[in-house]
C-alpha positions as a printed NumPy array, in Angstrom:
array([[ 24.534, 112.694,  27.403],
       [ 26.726, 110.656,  24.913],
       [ 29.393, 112.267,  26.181],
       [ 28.468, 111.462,  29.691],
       [ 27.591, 107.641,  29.193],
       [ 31.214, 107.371,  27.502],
       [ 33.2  , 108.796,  30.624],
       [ 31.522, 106.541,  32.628],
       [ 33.096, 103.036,  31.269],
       [ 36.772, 104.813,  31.273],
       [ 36.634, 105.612,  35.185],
       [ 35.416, 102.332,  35.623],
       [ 38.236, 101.028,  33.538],
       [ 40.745, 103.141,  35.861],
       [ 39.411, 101.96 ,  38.997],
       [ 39.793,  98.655,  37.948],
       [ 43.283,  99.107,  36.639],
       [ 44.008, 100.859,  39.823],
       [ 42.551,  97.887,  41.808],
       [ 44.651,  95.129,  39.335],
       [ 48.168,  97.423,  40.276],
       [ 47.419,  97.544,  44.122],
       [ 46.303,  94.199,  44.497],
       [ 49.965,  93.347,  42.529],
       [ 51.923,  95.238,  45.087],
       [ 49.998,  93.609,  48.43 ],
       [ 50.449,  90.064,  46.975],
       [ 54.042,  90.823,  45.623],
       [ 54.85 ,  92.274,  48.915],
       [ 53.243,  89.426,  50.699],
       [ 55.276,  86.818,  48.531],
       [ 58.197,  88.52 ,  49.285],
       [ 58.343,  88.324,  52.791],
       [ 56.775,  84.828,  52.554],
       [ 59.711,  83.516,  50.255],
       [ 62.282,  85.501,  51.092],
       [ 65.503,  83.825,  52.644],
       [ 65.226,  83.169,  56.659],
       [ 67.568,  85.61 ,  58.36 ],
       [ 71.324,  84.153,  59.798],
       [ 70.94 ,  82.277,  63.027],
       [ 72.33 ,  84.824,  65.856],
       [ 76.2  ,  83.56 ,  66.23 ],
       [ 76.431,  81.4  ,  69.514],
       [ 77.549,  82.557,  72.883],
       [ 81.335,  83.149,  72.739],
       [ 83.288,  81.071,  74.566],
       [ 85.419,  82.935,  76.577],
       [ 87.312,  83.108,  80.179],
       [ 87.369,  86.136,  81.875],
       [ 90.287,  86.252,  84.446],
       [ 92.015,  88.57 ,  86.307],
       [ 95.53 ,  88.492,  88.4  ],
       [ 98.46 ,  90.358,  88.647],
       [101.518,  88.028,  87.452],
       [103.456,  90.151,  84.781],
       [106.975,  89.909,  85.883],
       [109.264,  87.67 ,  85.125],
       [109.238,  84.116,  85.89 ],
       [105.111,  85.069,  87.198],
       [104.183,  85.554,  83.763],
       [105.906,  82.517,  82.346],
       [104.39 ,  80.287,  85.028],
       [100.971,  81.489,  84.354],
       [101.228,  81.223,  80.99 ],
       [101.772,  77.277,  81.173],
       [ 98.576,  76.816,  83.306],
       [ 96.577,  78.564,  80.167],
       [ 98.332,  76.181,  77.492],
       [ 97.369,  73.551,  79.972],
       [ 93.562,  75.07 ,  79.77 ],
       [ 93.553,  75.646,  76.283],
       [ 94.368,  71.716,  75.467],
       [ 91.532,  70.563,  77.578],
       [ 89.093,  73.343,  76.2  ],
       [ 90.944,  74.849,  72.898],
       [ 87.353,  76.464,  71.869],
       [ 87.35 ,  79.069,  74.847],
       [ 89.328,  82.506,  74.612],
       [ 90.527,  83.387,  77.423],
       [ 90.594,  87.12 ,  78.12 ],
       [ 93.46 ,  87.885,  80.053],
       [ 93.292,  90.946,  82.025],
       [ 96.524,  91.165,  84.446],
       [ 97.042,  94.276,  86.302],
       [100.522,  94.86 ,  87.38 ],
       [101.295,  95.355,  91.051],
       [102.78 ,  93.422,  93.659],
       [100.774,  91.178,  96.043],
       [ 97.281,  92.56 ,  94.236],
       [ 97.77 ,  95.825,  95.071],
       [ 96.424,  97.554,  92.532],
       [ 93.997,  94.533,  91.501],
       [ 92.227,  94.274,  94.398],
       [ 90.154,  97.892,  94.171],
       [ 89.697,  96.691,  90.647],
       [ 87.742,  93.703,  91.682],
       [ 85.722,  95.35 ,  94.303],
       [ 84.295,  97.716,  91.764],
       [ 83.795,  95.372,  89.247],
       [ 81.832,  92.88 ,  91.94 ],
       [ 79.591,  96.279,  93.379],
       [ 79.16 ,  97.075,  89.776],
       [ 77.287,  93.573,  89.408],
       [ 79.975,  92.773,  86.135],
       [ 81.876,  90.453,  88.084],
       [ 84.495,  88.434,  85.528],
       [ 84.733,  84.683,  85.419],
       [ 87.454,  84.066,  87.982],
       [ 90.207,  86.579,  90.019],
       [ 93.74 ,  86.116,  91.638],
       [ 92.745,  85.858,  95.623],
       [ 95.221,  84.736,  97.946],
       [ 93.701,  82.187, 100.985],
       [ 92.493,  83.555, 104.581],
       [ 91.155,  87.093, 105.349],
       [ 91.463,  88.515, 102.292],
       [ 89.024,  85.585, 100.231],
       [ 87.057,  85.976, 103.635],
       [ 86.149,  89.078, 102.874],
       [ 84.737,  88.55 ,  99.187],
       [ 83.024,  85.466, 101.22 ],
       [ 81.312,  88.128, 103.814],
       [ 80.264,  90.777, 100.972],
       [ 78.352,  87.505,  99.405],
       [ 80.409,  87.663,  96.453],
       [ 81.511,  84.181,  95.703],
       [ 80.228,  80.892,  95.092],
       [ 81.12 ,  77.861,  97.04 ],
       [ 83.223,  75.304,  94.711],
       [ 82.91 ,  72.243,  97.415],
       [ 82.555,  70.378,  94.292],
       [ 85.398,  71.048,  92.584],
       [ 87.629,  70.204,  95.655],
       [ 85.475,  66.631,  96.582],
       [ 85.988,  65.77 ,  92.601],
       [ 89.796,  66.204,  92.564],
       [ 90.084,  65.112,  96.099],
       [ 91.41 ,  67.76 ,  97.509],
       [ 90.882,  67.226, 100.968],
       [ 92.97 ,  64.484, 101.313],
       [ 96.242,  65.834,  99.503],
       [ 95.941,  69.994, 101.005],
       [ 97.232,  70.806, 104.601],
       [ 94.897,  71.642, 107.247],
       [ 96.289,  75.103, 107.469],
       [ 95.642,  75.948, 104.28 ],
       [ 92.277,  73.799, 104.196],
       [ 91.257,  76.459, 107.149],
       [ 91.813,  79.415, 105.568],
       [ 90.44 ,  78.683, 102.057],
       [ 86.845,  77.584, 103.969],
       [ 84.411,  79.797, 105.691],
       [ 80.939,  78.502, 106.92 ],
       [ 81.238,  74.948, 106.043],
       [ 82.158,  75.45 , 102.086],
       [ 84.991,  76.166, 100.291],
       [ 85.341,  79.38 ,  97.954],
       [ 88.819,  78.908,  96.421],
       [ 90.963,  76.653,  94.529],
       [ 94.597,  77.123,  95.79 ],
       [ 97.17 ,  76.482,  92.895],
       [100.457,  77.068,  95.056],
       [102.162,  77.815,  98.516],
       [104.625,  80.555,  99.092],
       [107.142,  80.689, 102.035],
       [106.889,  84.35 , 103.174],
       [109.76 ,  83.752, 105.711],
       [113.118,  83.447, 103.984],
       [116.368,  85.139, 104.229],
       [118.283,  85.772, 100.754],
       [121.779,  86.547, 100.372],
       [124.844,  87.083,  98.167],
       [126.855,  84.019,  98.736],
       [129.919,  85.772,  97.729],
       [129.561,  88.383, 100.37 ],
       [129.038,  85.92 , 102.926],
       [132.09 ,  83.857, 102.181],
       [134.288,  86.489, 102.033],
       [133.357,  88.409, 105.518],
       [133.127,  84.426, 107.037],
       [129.331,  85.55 , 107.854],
       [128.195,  81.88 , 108.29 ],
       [131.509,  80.779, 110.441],
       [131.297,  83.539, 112.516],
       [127.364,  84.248, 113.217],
       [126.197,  80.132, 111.993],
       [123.605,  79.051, 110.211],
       [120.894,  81.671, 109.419],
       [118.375,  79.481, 109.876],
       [118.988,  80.123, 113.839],
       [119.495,  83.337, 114.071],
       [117.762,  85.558, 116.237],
       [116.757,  89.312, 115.721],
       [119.551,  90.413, 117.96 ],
       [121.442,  88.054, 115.611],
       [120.408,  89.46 , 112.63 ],
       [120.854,  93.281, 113.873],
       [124.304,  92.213, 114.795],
       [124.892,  90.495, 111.028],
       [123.946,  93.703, 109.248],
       [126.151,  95.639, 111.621],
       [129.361,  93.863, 111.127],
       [129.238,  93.998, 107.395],
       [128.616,  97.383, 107.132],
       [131.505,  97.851, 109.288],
       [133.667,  95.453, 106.952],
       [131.828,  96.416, 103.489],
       [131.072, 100.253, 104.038],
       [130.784, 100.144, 100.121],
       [127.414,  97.879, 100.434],
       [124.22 ,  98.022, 102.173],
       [123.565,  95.463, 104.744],
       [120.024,  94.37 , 104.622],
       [117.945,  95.227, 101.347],
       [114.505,  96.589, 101.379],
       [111.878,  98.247,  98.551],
       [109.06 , 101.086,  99.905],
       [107.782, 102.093,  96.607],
       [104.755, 100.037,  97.126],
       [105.161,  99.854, 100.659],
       [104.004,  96.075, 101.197],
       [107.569,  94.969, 101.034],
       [108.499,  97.175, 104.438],
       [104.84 ,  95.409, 105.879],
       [106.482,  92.44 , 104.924],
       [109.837,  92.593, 106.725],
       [107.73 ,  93.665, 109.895],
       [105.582,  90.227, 109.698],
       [108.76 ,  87.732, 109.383],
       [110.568,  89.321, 111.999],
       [107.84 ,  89.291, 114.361],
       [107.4  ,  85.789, 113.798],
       [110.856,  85.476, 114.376],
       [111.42 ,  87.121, 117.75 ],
       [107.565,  86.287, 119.076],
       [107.099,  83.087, 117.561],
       [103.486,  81.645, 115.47 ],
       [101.431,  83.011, 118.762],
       [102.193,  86.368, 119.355],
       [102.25 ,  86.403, 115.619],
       [ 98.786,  85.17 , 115.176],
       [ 97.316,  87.364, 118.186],
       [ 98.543,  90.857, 116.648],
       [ 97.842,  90.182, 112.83 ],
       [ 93.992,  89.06 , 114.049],
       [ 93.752,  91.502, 116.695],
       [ 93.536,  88.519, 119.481],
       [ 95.137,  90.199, 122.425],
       [ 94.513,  92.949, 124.89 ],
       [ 95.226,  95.808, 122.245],
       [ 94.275,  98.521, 124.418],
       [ 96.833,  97.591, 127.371],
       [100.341,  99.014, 126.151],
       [101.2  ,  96.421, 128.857],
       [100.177,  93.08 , 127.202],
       [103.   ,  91.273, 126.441],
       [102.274,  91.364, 122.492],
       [102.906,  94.768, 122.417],
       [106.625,  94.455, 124.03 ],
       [107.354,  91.802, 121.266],
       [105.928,  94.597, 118.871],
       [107.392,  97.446, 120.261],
       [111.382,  95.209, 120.254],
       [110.792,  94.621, 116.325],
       [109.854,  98.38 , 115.66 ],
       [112.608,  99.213, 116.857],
       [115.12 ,  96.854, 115.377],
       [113.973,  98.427, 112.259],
       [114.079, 101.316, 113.197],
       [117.629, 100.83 , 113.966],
       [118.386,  99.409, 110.549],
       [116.83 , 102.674, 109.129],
       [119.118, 105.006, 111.786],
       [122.429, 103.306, 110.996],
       [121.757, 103.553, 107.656],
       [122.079,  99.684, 107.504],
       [119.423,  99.761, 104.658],
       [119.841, 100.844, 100.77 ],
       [119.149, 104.487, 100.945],
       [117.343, 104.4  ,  97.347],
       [114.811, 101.776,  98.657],
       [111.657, 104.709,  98.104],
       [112.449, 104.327,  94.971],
       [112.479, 100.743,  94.505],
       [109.931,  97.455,  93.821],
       [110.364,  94.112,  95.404],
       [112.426,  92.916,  92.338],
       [114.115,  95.816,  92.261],
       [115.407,  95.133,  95.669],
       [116.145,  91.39 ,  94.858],
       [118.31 ,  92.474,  91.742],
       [120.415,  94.462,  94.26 ],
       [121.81 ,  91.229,  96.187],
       [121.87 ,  89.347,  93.147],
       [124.202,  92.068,  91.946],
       [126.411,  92.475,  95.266],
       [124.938,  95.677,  96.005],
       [123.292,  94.522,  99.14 ],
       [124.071,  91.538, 101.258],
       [120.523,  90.436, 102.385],
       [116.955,  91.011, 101.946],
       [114.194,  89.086, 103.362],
       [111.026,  88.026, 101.064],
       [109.163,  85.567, 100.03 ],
       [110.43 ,  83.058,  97.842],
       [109.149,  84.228,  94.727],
       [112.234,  85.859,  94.681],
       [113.569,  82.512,  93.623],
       [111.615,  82.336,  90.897],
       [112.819,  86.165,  89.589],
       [116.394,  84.499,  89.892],
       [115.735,  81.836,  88.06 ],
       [114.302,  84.217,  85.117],
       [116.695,  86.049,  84.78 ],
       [119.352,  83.166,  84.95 ],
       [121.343,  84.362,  88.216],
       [124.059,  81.619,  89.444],
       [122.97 ,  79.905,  92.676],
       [125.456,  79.462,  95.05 ],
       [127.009,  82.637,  93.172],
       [124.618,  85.599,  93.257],
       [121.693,  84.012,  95.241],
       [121.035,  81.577,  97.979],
       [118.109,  81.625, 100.688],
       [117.224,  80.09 , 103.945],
       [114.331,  79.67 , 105.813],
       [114.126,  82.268, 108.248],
       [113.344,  80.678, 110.797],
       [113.712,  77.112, 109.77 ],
       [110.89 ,  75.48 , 112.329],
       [107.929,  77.872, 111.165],
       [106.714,  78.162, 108.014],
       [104.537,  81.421, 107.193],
       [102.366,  80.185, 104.55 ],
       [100.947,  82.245, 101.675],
       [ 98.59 ,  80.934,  98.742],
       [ 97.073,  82.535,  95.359],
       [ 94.125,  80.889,  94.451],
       [ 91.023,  81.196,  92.499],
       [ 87.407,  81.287,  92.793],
       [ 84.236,  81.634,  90.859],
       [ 82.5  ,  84.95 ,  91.611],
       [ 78.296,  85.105,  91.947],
       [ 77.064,  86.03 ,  88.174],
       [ 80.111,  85.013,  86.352],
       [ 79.301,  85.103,  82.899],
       [ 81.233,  81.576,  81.855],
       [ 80.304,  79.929,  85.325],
       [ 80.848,  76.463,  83.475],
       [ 84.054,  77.592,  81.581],
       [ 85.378,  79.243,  85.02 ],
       [ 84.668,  75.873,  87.078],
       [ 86.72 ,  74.117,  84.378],
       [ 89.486,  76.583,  84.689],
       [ 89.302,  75.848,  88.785],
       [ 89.387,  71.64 ,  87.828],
       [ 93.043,  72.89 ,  85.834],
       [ 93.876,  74.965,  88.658],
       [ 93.434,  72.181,  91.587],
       [ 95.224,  69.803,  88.918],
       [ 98.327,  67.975,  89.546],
       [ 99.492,  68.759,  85.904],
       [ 98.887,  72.401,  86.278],
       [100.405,  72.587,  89.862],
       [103.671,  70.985,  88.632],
       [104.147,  73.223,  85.517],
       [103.187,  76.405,  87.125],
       [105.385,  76.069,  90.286],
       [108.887,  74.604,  89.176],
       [108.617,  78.064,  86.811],
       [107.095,  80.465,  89.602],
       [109.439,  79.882,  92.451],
       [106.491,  78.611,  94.684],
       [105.796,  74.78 ,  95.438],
       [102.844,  72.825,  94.995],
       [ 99.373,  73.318,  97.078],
       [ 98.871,  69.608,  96.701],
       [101.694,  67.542,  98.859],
       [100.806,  64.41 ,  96.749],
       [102.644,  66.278,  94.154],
       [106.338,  66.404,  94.016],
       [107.921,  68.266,  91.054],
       [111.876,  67.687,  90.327],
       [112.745,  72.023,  90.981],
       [115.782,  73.049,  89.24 ],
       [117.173,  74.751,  92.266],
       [118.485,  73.525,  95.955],
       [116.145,  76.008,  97.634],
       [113.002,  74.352,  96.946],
       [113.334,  70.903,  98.054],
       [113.903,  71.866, 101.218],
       [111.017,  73.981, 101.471],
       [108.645,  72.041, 100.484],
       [110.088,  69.262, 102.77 ],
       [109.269,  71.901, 105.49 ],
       [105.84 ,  72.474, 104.355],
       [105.099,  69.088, 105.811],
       [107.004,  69.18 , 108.467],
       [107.134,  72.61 , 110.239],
       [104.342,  74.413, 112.469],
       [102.34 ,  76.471, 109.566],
       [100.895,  80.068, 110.219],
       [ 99.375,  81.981, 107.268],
       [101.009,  85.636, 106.028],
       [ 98.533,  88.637, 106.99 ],
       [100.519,  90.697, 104.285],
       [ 99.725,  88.643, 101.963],
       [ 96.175,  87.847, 102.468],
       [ 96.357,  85.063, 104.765],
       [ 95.772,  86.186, 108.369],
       [ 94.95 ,  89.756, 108.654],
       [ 91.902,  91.902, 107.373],
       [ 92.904,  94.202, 104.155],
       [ 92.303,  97.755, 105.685],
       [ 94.449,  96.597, 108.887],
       [ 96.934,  95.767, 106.649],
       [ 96.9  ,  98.828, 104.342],
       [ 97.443, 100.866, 107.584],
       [100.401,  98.707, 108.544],
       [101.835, 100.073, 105.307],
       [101.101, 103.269, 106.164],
       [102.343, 103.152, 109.404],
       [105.838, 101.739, 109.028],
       [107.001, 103.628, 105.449],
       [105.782, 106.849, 107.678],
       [107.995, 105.501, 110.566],
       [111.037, 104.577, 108.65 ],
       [110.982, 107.985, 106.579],
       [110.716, 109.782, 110.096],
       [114.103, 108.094, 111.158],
       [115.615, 108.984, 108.302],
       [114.995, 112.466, 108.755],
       [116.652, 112.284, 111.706],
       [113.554, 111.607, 114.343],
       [114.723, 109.638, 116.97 ],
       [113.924, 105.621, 117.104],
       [112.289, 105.947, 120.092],
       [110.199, 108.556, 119.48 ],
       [109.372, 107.306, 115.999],
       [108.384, 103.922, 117.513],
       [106.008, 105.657, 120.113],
       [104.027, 107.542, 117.426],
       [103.933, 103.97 , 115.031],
       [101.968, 101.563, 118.038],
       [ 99.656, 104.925, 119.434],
       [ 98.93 , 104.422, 115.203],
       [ 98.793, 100.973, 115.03 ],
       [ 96.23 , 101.297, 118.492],
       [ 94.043, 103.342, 116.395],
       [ 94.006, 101.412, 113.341],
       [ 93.188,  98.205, 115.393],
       [ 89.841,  99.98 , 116.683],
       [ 89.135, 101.837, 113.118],
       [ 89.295,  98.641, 110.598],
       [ 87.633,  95.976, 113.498],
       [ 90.047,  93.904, 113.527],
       [ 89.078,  92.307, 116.597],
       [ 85.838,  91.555, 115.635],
       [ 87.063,  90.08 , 111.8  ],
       [ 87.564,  86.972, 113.342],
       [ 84.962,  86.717, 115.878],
       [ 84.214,  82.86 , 116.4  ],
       [ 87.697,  82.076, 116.041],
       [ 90.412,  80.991, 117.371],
       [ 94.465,  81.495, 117.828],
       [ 94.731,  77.444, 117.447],
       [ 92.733,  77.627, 113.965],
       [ 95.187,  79.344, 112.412],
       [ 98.29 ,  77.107, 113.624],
       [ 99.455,  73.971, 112.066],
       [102.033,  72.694, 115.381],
       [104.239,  70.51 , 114.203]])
């Protein structure tokens, strides 16, 4: 029993102890999460701009590159997450985007050029108006009402324009031209004609066997598109070219007069492509590629946008020397214009509407366009360009009857346009492969009929009309 009543005390001495140690740990626990140091405050949002576009070659890049110094002064706390993709005119961009936008990860901003192809972003419900951003710079009063029309769809306006590219311009080797006497013997190439033109390229392959005429570049295919679009402006004039690149005409009549206007161009190229009056490596080549060959006396002319300027000027070729342009022709001015926008669910909407304020800027459109080759969007803005080209182009701007590019965004829907590619590599490569013009240009409009009725063209711009699209001057 002694031995009992002795046990009894030391297990109540253990359960006590026990009690004493966990009691320790609960309040030593409890004062350690009570006292312990608060956590680090999550880091802030980055501030970043997400942007896409496709200027990486020469004097693009450059240009584009001043517009973000110009950013980064006014907002040096944002990063700006460049993400160009490489490919003339957007091509390889633009499918890019679309994902990205049906995705629902839509960046802060994107390259867009003005007219069907922002229309179309507008009509998926992709973008947000920025009517703001153009009432607080003004931009109303200082943009033309061409491009005013084709940057604004339902009342509002989705884009920012930061430049204006000619699409219609003849280039040439001066050298070339003095020495065959091409100017005293054919004038001014500002009023030539398409016969004109045919008969230019003729004579100096007949005097310069060792050159090609007329340069061209179908790697991409756009540049061939683009060849098509000036010289239909050229021999039609801004209606017929308005009425086939928006499908406004009697399509299905092979009798409406747009179609014999058509039908003449087709086969005026095709005619360069039989004589052999074009570079024959021109599969091979890009649209600088092509420019470097008149610059170099390989070919005599080529006819592009004036962009091409701007690749001259980077890569410091002698006006007067190895370059020289002219509106082509000199009383119409086909109108192209990158621009930018802010996309539904943009991450950085208030970064990416500051980005549009440097865009519609008078600083930003000076610095970016005396380096691109374009001129400014803004015609209260008038930059000293280093080159005789430009003056008078941007003298024309305000003077001459204004039609947007479809190649280039402007006029036409996308999958139209894409066909058009199609179409008139296809047709060209036929030629050379010794299908007859004729023939070749029969197949290309039964083609082009088709892809009229497949993309809905017609119905694109239902609501519209031929006059919207024409600045007469």
């Amino acid at each position: 029993m002694l031995e009992m009543a002795s046990r009894a005390p030391a297990r109540v001495w253990a359960y006590v102890l026990i009690a004493v140690i966990v009691t320790a740990i609960v309040v030593g626990g409890a004062m350690y999460f009570l006292l312990r140091p608060a956590p680090p405050a999550p880091p802030p949002p980055k501030k970043e701009l997400i942007i896409y576009h496709w200027w990486t070659a020469g004097g693009e890049k450059e240009a584009i590159d001043a517009v973000f110094a110009i950013f980064k002064e006014r907002v040096p706390e944002v990063v700006i997450s460049e993400n160009p993709i490489a490919g003339g005119a957007g091509a390889v961009m633009k499918p890019v985007i679309w994902q990205l936008l049906a995705a629902g990860t839509p960046p802060d901003t994107f390259q867009v050029h003005a007219g069907g192809e922002l229309k179309e972003y507008v009509d998926a419900g992709y973008l947000e108006p920025v009517d703001d951003i153009w009432e607080e710079l003004g931009l109303e009063e200082v943009i033309p009402d061409t491009l005013k029309a084709i940057c604004k769809f339902g009342d509002h306006y989705y884009a920012v324009p930061i430049n204006v590219h000619r699409s219609n311009i003849l280039w040439y080797n001066p050298t070339i031209f003095k020495e065959l006497g091409i100017i005293e013997k054919f004038g001014d190439p500002r009023e030539w004609d398409l016969k004109t033109f045919i008969e230019v390229a003729r004579y100096i392959k007949a005097k310069r066997p060792d050159i090609s005429p007329v340069a061209v570049a179908t790697r991409n295919k756009w540049p061939l598109t683009h060849l098509f679009e000036v010289l239909l402006l050229l021999h039609g004039g801004p209606e017929v070219h308005v009425k086939f690149w928006a499908g406004m005409f009697n399509y299905k009549d092979p009798a409406d007069p747009v179609w014999k206007a058509v039908r003449e161009v087709l086969v005026a190229i095709g005619t360069l492509a039989k004589e052999g009056l074009f570079n024959p490596d021109h599969p091979e080549l890009t649209w600088d590629e092509a420019a470097a060959k008149v610059m170099k006396g390989e070919c005599a002319m080529y006819i592009m946008g004036d962009w091409v300027a701007g690749y001259y000027m980077a890569v410091e070729a002698k006006y007067g020397e190895e370059w020289s342009g002219a509106p082509f022709p000199k009383k119409v001015f086909i109108l192209l214009s990158d621009c930018f926008n802010l996309p539904k669910g943009a991450p950085h909407p208030d970064i990416a509407a500051e980005w549009l304020r440097v865009v519609g800027s008078a600083e930003a459109q000076e610095k970016f366009n005396v380096i691109k080759g374009s001129i400014t969007a803004r015609i209260d803005v008038k930059p000293e360009y280093p080159d005789p080209y430009r003056p008078e182009t941007a003298e024309d701007f305000v003077k001459s009857s204004l039609v947007p590019s479809p190649v280039h965004g402007g006029l036409s829907k996308e999958a139209f346009v894409t066909e058009m590619h199609d179409i008139l590599t296809y047709m060209v490569t036929a030629i050379e492969r010794g299908v007859e013009v004729e023939s070749a240009v029969d197949s290309a409009i039964a083609q082009i009929m088709g892809a009229i009725e497949r993309t809905g063209l017609p119905e694109f711009w239902t609501g519209y009309t031929i006059e919207y699209f024409i600045t007469k001057r």
